[in-house]
TIVO-413983 format. One record per residue: residue in one letter; x, y, z of N, C-alpha, C in turn; residue number from 1. Coordinates in nm, 2 decimals. Example, Ala and Ser with C-alpha at 12.3 -4.5 7.8 and 13.67 -1.06 7.14 Angstrom:
TIVO-413983
SITE   residu       nX       nY       nZ      caX      caY      caZ       cX       cY       cZ   num
SITE        a     1.32    -0.57     0.78     1.23    -0.45     0.78     1.32    -0.33     0.78     1
SITE        s     1.28    -0.22     0.71     1.37    -0.11     0.71     1.29     0.00     0.79     2
This chain:
TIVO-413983
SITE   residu       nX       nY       nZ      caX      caY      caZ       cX       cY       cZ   num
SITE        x     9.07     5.97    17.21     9.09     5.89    17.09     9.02     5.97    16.97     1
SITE        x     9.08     5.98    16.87     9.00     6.04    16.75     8.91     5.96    16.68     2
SITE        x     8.85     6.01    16.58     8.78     5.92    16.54     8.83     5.86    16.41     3
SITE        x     8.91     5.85    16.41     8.96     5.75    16.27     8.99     5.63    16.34     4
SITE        x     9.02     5.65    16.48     9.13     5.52    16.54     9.00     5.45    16.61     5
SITE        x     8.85     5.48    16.60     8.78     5.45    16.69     8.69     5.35    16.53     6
SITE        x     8.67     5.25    16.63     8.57     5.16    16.55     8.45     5.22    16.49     7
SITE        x     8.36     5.19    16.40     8.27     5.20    16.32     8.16     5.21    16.43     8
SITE        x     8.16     5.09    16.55     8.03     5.10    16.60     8.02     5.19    16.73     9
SITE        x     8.14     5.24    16.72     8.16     5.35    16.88     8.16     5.49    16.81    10
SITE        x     8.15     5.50    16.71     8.14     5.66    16.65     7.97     5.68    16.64    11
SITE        x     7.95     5.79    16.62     7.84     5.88    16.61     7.87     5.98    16.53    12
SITE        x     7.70     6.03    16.45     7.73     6.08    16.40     7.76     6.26    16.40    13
SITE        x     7.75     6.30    16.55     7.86     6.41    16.59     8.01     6.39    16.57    14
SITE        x     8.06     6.27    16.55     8.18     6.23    16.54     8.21     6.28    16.39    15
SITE        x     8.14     6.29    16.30     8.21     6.28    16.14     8.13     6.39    16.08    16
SITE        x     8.01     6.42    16.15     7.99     6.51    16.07     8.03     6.70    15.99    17
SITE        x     7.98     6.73    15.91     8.03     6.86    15.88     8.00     6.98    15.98    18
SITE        x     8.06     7.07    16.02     8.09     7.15    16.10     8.00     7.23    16.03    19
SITE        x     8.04     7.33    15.94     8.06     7.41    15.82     7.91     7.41    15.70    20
SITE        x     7.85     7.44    15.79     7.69     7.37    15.76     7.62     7.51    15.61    21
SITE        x     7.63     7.47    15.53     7.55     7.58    15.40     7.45     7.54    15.41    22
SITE        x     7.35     7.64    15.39     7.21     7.66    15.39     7.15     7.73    15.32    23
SITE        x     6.99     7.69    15.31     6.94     7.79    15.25     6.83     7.81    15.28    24
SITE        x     6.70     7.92    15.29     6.58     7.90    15.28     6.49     7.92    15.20    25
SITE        x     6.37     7.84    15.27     6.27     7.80    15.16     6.26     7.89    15.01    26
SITE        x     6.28     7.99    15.05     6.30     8.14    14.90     6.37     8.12    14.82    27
SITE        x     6.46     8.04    14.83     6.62     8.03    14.72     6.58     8.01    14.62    28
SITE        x     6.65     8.05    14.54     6.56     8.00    14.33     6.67     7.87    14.34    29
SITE        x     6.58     7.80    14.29     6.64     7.67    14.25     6.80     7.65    14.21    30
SITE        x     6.78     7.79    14.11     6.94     7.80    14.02     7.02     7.80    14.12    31
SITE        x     6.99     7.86    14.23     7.06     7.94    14.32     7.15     7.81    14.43    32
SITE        x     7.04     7.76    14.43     7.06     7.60    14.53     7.15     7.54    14.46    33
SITE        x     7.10     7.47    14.36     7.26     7.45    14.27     7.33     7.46    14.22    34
SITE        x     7.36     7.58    14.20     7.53     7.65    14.24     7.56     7.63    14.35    35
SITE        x     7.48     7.62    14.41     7.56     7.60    14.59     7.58     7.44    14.59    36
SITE        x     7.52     7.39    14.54     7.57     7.24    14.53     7.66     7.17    14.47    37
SITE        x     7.67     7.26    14.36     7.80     7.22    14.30     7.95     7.26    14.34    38
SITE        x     7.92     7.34    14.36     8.01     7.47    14.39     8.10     7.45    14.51    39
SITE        x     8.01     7.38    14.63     8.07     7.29    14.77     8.09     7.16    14.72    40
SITE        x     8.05     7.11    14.66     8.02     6.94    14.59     7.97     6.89    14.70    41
SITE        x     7.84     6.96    14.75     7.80     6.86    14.83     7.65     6.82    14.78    42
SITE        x     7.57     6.71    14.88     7.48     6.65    14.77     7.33     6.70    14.85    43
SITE        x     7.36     6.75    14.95     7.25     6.80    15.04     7.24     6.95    15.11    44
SITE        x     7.14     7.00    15.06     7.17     7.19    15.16     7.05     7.15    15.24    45
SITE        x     7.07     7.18    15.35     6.94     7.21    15.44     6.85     7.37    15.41    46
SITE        x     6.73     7.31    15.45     6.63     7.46    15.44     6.61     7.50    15.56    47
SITE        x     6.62     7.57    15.59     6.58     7.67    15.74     6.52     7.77    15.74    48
SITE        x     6.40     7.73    15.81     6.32     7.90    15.83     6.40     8.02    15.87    49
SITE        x     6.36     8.15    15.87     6.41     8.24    15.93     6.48     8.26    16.11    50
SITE        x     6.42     8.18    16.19     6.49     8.15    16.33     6.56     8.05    16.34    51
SITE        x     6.62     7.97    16.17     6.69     7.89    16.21     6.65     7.74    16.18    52
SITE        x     6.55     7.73    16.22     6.47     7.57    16.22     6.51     7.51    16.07    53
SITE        x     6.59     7.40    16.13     6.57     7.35    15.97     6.44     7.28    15.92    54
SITE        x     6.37     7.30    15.83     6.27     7.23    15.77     6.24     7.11    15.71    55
SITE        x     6.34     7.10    15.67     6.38     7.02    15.58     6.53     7.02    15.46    56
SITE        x     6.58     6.90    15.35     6.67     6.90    15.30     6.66     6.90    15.18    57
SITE        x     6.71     6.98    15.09     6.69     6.97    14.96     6.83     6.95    14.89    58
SITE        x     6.79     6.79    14.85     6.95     6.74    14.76     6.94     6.69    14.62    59
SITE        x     7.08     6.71    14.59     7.09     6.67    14.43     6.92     6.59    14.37    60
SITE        x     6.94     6.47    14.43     6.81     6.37    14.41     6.69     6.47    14.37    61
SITE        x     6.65     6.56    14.48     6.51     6.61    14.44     6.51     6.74    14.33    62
SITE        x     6.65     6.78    14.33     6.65     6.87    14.18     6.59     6.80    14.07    63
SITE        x     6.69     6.68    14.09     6.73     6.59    13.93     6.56     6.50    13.92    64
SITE        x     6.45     6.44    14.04     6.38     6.43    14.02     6.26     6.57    13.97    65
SITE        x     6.29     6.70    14.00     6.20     6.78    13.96     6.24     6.84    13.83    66
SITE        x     6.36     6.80    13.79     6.37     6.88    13.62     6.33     6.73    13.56    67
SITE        x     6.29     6.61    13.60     6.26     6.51    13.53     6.14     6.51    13.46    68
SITE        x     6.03     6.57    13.58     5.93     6.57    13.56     5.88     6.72    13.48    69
SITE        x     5.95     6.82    13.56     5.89     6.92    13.45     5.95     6.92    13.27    70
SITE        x     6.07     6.82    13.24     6.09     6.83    13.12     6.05     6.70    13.05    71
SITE        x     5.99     6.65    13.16     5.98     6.48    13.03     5.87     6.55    12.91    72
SITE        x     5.78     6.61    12.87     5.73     6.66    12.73     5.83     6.69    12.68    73
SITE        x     5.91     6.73    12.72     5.98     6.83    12.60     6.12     6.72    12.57    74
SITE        x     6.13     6.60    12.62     6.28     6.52    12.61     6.18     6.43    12.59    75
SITE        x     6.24     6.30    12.50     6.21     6.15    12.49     6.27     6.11    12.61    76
SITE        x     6.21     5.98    12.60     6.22     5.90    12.70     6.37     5.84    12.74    77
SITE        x     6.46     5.76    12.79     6.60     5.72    12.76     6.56     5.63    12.73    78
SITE        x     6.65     5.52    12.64     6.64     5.42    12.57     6.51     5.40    12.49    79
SITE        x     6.42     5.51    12.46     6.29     5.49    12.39     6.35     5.43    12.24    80
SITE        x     6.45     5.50    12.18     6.51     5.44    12.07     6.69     5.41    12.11    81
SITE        x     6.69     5.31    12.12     6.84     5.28    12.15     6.92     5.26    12.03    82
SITE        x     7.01     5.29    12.08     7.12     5.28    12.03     7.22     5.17    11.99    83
SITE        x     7.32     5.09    11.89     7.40     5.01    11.94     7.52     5.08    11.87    84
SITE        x     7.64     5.04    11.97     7.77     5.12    11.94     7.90     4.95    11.89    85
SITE        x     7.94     4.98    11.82     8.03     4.91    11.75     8.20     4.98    11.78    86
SITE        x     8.25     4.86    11.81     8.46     4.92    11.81     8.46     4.83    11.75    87
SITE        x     8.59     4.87    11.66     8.65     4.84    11.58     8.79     4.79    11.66    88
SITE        x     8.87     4.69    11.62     8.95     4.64    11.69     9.04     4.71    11.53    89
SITE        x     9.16     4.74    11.58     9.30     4.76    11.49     9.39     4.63    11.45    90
């Protein structure tokens, strides 16, 4: 039985997951990691030591958390001065 025809609670996740596994290790320049993220559209690369081990996963989330914090001096806050937008009906 494949797994589309198989219920939700008899699948695993060897059943659905990606084959086709991109990687990176710990060395990759940041820039480097996402281009590889965009580039596959996917939202997680694993890190893997040199024999393979993965380490850990570095996704979208912990980019967008770490350019938050190294640029919040240099950007205002969001909504620190908001905005209000008006339409006009015809």
């Amino acid at each position: 039985m494949t797994a589309t025809r198989r219920s939700l609670t008899e699948l695993t996740a060897g059943d659905v997951m990606s084959r086709e596994v991109i990687s990176v290790s710990h060395e990759t320049p940041l820039r480097e990691a996402g281009r590889l993220l965009m580039l596959h559209q996917i939202s997680g690369l694993p890190v893997v030591e040199a024999g393979g081990t993965c380490v850990g996963v570095l996704s979208v989330s912990d980019l967008l958390r770490w350019a938050m914090q190294e640029h919040s001096h240099t950007h205002p806050k969001i909504a620190e001065h908001p905005l209000s937008c008006f339409f006009q009906r015809k």
